[in-house]
N, C-alpha and C positions, 0 to 999 in steps of 0.2 A: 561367592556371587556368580552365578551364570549369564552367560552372554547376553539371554534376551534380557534380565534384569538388568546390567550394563546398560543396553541399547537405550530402554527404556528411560535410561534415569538423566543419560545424554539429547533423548526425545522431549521428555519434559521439562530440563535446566531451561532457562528463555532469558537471553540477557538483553538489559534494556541501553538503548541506546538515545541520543540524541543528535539530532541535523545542526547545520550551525543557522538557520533558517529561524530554529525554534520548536520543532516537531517532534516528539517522544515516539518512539517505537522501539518493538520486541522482538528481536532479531527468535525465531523459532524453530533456527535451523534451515526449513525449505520455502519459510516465507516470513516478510518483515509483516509487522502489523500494527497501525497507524494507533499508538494508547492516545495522543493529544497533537489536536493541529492547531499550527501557527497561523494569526493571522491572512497572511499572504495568500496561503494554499486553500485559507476555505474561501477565502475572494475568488479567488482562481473556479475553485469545485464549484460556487453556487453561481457565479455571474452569467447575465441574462445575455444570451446573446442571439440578434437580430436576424429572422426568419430566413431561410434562402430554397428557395424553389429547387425542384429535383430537374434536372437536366433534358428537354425532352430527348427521344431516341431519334437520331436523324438518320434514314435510308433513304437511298437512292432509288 
């Protein structure tokens, strides 16, 4: 086996993990990757929250 085929097979292995939240994810080496969310977090991602105006710029 040669190095790049090594690298490779270490690039594609993806091991699955879990949060103790409840969240599945696929650890992929250089980034995790969310397979299933738990309640909580998609509360968290969708909820609606209340307008707030941009600050105006105050000069002297």
């Amino acid at each position: 086996m040669t190095k790049t085929e090594n690298n490779r097979q270490d690039f594609d292995a993806s091991k699955e993990g879990k949060l103790p939240c409840g969240c599945i994810y696929q650890d992929k080496g250089w980034i995790l990757m969310r397979v299933n969310e738990c309640e909580y977090h998609h509360r968290k991602r969708t909820a609606k929250r209340p307008y707030r105006p941009k600050a105006e710029c105050v000069r002297p």
